[in-house]
DOFILUM-123805 format. One line per 2 residues: number of its first residue (from 1); their letters; for each residue x, y, z of C-alpha. Coordinates in nm, 3 decimals. Example, Ala and Ser with C-alpha at 12.3 -4.5 7.8 and 13.67 -1.06 7.14 Angstrom:
<domis>
1 = as = 1.230 -0.450 0.780 ~ 1.367 -0.106 0.714 .
</domis>
This chain:
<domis>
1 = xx = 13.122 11.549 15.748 ~ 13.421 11.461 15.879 .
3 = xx = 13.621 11.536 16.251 ~ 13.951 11.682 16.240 .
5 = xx = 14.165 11.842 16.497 ~ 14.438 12.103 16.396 .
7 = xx = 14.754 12.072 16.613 ~ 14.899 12.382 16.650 .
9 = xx = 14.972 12.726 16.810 ~ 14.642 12.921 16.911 .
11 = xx = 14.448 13.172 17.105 ~ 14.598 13.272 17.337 .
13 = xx = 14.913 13.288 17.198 ~ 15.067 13.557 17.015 .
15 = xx = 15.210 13.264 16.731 ~ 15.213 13.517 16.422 .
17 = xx = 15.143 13.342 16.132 ~ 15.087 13.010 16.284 .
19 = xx = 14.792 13.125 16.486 ~ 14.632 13.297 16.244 .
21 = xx = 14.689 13.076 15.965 ~ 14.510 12.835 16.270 .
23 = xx = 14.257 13.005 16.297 ~ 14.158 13.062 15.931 .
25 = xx = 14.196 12.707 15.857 ~ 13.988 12.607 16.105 .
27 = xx = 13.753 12.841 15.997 ~ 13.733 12.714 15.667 .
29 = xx = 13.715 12.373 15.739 ~ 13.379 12.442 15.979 .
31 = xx = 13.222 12.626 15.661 ~ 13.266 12.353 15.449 .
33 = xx = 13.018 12.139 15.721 ~ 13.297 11.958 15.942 .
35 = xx = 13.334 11.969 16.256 ~ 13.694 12.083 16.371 .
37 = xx = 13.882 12.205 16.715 ~ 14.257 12.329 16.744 .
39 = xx = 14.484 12.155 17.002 ~ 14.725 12.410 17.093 .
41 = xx = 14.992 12.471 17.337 ~ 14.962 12.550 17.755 .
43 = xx = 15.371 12.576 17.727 ~ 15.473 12.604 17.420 .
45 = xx = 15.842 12.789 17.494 ~ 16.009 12.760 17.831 .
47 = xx = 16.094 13.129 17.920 ~ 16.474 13.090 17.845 .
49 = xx = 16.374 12.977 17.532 ~ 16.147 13.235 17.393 .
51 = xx = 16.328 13.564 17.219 ~ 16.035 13.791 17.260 .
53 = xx = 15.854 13.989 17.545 ~ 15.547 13.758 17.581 .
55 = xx = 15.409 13.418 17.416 ~ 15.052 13.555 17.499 .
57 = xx = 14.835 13.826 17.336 ~ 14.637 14.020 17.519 .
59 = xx = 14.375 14.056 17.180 ~ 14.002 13.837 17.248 .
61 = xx = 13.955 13.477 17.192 ~ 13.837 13.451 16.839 .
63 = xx = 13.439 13.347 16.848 ~ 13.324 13.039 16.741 .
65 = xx = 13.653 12.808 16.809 ~ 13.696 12.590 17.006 .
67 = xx = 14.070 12.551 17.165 ~ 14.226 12.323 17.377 .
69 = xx = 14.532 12.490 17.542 ~ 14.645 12.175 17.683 .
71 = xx = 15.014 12.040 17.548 ~ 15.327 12.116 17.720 .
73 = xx = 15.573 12.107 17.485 ~ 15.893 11.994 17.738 .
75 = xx = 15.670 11.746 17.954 ~ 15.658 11.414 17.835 .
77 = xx = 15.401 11.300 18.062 ~ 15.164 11.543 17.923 .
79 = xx = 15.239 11.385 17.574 ~ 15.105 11.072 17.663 .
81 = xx = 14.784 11.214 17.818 ~ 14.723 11.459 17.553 .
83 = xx = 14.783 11.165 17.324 ~ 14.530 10.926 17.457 .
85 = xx = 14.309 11.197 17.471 ~ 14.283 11.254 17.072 .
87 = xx = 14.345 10.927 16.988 ~ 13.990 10.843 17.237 .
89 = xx = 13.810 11.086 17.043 ~ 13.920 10.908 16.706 .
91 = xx = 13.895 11.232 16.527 ~ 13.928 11.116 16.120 .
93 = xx = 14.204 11.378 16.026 ~ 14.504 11.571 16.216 .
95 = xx = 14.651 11.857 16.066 ~ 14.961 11.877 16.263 .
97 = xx = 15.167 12.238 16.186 ~ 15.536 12.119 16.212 .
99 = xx = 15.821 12.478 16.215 ~ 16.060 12.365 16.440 .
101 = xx = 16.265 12.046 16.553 ~ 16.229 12.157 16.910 .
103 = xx = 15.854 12.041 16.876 ~ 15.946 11.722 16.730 .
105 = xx = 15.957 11.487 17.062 ~ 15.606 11.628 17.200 .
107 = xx = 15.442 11.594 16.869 ~ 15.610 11.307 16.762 .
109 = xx = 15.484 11.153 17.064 ~ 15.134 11.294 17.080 .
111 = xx = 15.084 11.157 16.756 ~ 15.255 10.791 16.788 .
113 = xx = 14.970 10.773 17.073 ~ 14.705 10.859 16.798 .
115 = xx = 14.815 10.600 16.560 ~ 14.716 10.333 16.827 .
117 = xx = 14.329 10.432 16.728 ~ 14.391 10.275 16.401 .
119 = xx = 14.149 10.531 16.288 ~ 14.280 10.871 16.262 .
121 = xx = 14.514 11.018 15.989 ~ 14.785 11.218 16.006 .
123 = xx = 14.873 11.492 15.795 ~ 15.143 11.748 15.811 .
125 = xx = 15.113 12.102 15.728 ~ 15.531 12.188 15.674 .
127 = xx = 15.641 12.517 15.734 ~ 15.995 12.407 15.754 .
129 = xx = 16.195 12.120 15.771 ~ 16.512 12.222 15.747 .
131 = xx = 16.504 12.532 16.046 ~ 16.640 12.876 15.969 .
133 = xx = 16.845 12.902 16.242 ~ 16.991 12.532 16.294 .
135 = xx = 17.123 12.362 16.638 ~ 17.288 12.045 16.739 .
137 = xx = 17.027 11.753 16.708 ~ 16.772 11.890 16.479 .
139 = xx = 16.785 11.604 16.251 ~ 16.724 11.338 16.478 .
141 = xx = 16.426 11.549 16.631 ~ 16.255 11.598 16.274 .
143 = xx = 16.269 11.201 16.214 ~ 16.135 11.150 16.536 .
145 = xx = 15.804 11.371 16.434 ~ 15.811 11.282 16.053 .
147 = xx = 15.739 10.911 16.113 ~ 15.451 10.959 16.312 .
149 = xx = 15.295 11.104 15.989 ~ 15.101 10.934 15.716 .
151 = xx = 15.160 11.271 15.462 ~ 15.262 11.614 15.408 .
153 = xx = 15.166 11.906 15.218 ~ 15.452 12.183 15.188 .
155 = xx = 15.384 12.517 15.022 ~ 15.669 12.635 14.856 .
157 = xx = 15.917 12.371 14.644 ~ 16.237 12.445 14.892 .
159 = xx = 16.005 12.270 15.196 ~ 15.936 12.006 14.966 .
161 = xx = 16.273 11.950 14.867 ~ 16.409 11.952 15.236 .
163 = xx = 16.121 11.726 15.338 ~ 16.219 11.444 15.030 .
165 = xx = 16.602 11.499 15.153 ~ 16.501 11.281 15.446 .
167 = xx = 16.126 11.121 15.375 ~ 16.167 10.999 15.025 .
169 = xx = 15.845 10.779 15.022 ~ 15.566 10.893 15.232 .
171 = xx = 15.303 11.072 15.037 ~ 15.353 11.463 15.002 .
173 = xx = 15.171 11.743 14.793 ~ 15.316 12.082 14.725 .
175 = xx = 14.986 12.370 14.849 ~ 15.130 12.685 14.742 .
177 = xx = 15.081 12.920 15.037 ~ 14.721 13.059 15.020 .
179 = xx = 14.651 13.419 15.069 ~ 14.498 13.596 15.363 .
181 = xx = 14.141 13.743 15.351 ~ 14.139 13.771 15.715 .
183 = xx = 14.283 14.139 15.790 ~ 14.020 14.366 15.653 .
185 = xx = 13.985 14.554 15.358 ~ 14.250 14.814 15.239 .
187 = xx = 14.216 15.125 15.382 ~ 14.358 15.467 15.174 .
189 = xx = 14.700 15.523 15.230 ~ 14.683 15.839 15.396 .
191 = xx = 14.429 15.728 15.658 ~ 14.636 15.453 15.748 .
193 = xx = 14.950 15.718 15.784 ~ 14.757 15.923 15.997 .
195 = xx = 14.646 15.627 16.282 ~ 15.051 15.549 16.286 .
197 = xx = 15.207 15.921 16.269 ~ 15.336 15.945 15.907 .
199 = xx = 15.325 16.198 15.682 ~ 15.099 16.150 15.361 .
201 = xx = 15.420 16.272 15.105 ~ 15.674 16.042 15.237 .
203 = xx = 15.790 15.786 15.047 ~ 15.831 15.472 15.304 .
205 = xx = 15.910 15.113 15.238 ~ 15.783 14.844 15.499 .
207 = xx = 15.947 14.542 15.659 ~ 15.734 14.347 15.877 .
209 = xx = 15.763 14.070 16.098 ~ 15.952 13.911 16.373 .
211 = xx = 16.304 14.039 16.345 ~ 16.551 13.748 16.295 .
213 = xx = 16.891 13.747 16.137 ~ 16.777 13.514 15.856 .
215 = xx = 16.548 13.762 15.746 ~ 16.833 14.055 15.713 .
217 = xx = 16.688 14.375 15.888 ~ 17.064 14.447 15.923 .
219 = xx = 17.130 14.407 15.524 ~ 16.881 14.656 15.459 .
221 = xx = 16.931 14.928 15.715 ~ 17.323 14.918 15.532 .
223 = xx = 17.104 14.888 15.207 ~ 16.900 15.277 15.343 .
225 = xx = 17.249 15.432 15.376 ~ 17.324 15.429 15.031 .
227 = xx = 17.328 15.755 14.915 ~ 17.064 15.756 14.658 .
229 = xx = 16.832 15.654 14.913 ~ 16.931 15.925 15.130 .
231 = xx = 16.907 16.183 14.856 ~ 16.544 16.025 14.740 .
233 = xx = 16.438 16.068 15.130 ~ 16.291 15.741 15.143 .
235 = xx = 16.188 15.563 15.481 ~ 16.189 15.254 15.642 .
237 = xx = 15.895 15.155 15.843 ~ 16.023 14.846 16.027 .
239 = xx = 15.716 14.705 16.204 ~ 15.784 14.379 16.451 .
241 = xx = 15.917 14.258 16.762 ~ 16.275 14.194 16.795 .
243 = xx = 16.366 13.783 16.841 ~ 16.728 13.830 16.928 .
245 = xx = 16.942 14.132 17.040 ~ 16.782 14.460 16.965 .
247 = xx = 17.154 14.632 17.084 ~ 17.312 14.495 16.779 .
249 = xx = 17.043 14.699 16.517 ~ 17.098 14.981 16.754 .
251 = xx = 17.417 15.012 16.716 ~ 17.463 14.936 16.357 .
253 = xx = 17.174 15.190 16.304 ~ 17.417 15.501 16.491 .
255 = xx = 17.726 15.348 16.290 ~ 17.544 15.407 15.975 .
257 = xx = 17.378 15.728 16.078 ~ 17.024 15.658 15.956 .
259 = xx = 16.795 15.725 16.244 ~ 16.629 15.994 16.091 .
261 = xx = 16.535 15.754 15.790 ~ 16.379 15.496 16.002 .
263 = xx = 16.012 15.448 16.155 ~ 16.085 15.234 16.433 .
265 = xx = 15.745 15.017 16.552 ~ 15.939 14.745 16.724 .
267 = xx = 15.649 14.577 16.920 ~ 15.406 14.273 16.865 .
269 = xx = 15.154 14.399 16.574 ~ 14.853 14.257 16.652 .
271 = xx = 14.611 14.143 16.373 ~ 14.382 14.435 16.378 .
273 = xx = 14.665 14.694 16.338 ~ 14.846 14.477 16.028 .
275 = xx = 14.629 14.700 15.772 ~ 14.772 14.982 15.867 .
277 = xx = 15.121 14.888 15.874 ~ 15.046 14.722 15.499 .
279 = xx = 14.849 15.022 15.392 ~ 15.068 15.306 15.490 .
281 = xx = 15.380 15.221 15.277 ~ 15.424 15.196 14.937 .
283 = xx = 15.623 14.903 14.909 ~ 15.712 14.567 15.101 .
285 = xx = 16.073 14.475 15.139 ~ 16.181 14.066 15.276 .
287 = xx = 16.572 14.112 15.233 ~ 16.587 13.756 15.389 .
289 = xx = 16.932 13.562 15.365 ~ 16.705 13.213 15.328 .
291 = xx = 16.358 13.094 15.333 ~ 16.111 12.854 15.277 .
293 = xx = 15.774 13.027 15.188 ~ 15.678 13.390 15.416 .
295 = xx = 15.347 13.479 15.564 ~ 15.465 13.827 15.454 .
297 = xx = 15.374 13.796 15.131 ~ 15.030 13.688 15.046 .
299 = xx = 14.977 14.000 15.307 ~ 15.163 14.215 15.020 .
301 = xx = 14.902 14.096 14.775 ~ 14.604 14.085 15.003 .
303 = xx = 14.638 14.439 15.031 ~ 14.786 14.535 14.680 .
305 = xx = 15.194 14.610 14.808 ~ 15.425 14.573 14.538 .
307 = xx = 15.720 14.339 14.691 ~ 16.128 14.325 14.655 .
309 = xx = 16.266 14.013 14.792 ~ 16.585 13.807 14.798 .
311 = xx = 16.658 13.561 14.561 ~ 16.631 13.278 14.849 .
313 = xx = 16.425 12.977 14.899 ~ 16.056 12.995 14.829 .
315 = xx = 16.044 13.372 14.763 ~ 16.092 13.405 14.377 .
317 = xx = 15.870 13.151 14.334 ~ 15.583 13.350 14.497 .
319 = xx = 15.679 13.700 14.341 ~ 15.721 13.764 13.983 .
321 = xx = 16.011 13.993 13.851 ~ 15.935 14.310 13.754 .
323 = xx = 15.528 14.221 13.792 ~ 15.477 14.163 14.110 .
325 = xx = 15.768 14.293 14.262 ~ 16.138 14.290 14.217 .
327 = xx = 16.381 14.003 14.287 ~ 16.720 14.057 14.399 .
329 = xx = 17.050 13.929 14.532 ~ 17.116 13.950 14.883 .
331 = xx = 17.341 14.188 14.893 ~ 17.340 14.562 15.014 .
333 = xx = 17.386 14.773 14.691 ~ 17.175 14.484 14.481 .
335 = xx = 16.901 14.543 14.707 ~ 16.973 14.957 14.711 .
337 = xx = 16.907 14.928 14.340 ~ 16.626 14.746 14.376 .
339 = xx = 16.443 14.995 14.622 ~ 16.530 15.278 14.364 .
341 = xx = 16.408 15.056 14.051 ~ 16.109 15.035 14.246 .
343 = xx = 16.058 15.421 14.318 ~ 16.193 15.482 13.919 .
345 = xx = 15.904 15.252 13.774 ~ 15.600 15.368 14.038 .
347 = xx = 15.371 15.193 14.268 ~ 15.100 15.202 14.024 .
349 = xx = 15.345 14.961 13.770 ~ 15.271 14.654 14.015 .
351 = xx = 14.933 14.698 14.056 ~ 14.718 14.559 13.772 .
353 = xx = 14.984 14.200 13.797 ~ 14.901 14.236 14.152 .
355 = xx = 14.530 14.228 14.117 ~ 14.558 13.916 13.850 .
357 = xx = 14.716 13.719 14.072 ~ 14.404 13.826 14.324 .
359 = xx = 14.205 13.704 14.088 ~ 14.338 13.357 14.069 .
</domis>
């Protein structure tokens, strides 16, 4: 048996696919006979810093975890405590999640304390290196945190190949992204268009998630004005808080005149209402202008969603042409082509290279 401590985001924070992916792993690690506990954040985002309406969730503490909400990401005293702390309790792994440079200094100190126990080792679970959105700095912050480490696993090749860019010799394995078993069971489609308001007969496409501009909500909504779409009266079900300014959509949205095509659920999805979101449409669309790997899609093939997605980072990688899903450019009529390929061929197409990959 051994100890380990995941570093991460938590209960109660509303982290997305970090806390859930938390959780799970934690989960999993208890099963196996070890004992583990999450060390998550009491500030993870000053206020001025977070793009969405809360960094808490309002959903119960998941049972039989144990979570320390105790590091304040912008303190640097608190590092140092929190530090000593872990490092005390000699703990003989840490899985440390590293997404963004801005965590670099707190981590990278947290963990330089943990060394000192000449005990523990450190191993780092890469979302990203290289951010999505980059700012002055970045680079020096990720060095800061990446030598503090004594490995990494990555799970798509474009993580990897950002992380050897700057560490060329520490120890790193590539983990493709594992899928989710945590949501529930499918439920029929028209049960699941019922608890959100749609009507059984419509043909709707879903994008989910956190709306950033590097995922390219706004590439798509010119993508649903095309007018074959139109014609085919398919809908968008866009289902996720907006991270930057929700005015801009708004307004490209009238500009285009496609409010009537558009399901607009524009709020936190918890995890117990993600089955219904994934359930109710027929397809799920990431029209992302770069990634690394997405939480979004080993969702798609938990619940049995065909997929189109861009031709960036991770994504192709994860979703096989034509079997899976559809790959495509990013560009508006490439990915209009795309969503009508998709209707042309028939859900039912994707499914049986879906379920192999299930099987895996």
């Amino acid at each position: 048996m051994q100890n380990i401590v995941i570093i991460g985001p938590a209960h109660p924070l509303r982290g997305g696919g970090l806390t859930t992916f938390n959780h799970r792993l934690a989960r999993e690690f208890i099963a196996q006979g070890d004992s583990c506990v999450i060390y998550s954040f009491s500030l993870q985002y000053p206020s001025f810093l977070f793009p969405g309406t809360s960094q808490f969730t309002g959903e119960p503490a998941p049972p039989n975890l144990t979570i320390y909400s105790v590091i304040n990401s912008v303190n640097p005293f608190n590092w140092l405590k929190i530090g000593r702390r872990i490092a005390k309790a000699k703990p003989d792994l840490i899985l440390v999640r590293f997404w963004i440079p801005f965590m670099g200094p707190a981590l990278g100190t947290i963990l330089r304390q943990v060394r000192k126990n000449k005990h523990t080792r450190i191993i780092c679970l890469a979302d990203n290196i290289i951010p999505h959105e980059k700012r002055p700095g970045d680079d020096l912050l990720t060095r800061y945190f990446l030598k503090s480490c004594d490995g990494f696993i990555t799970m798509s090749e474009k993580v990897m190949s950002d992380l050897r860019s700057i560490e060329k010799v520490k120890p790193a394995q590539l983990v493709p992204h594992p899928l989710y078993d945590n949501f529930g069971d499918s439920i029929p489609k028209a049960v699941a268009r019922e608890k959100l308001g749609i009507n059984s007969n419509e043909k709707v496409i879903l994008f989910f998630g956190f709306i950033r501009k590097y995922k390219g909500l706004d590439i798509l909504l010119r993508a649903m004005a095309d007018p074959r779409i139109k014609a085919a009266g398919i809908k968008l079900l866009v289902a996720g808080e907006f991270y930057e300014d929700e005015k801009v959509y708004q307004e490209l949205i009238d500009t285009l005149g496609i409010r009537n095509q558009l399901i607009m659920h524009t709020h936190f999805i918890a995890d117990v209402e993600v089955v219904n979101y994934f359930c109710a449409a027929d397809l799920v669309i990431q029209p992302y202008r770069n990634a690394t790997q997405s939480g979004v899609t080993p969702l798609a093939y938990h619940f049995e969603k065909p997929m189109i997605v861009t031709d960036v980072g991770g994504l192709p990688a994860m979703v096989s042409h034509r079997k899976s899903g559809l790959v495509t450019d990013v560009d508006v009529e490439a990915i209009a082509e795309s969503i009508i390929e998709f209707y042309a061929l028939g859900e039912d197409f994707f499914i049986p290279h879906l379920r192999i990959v299930l099987k895996l």
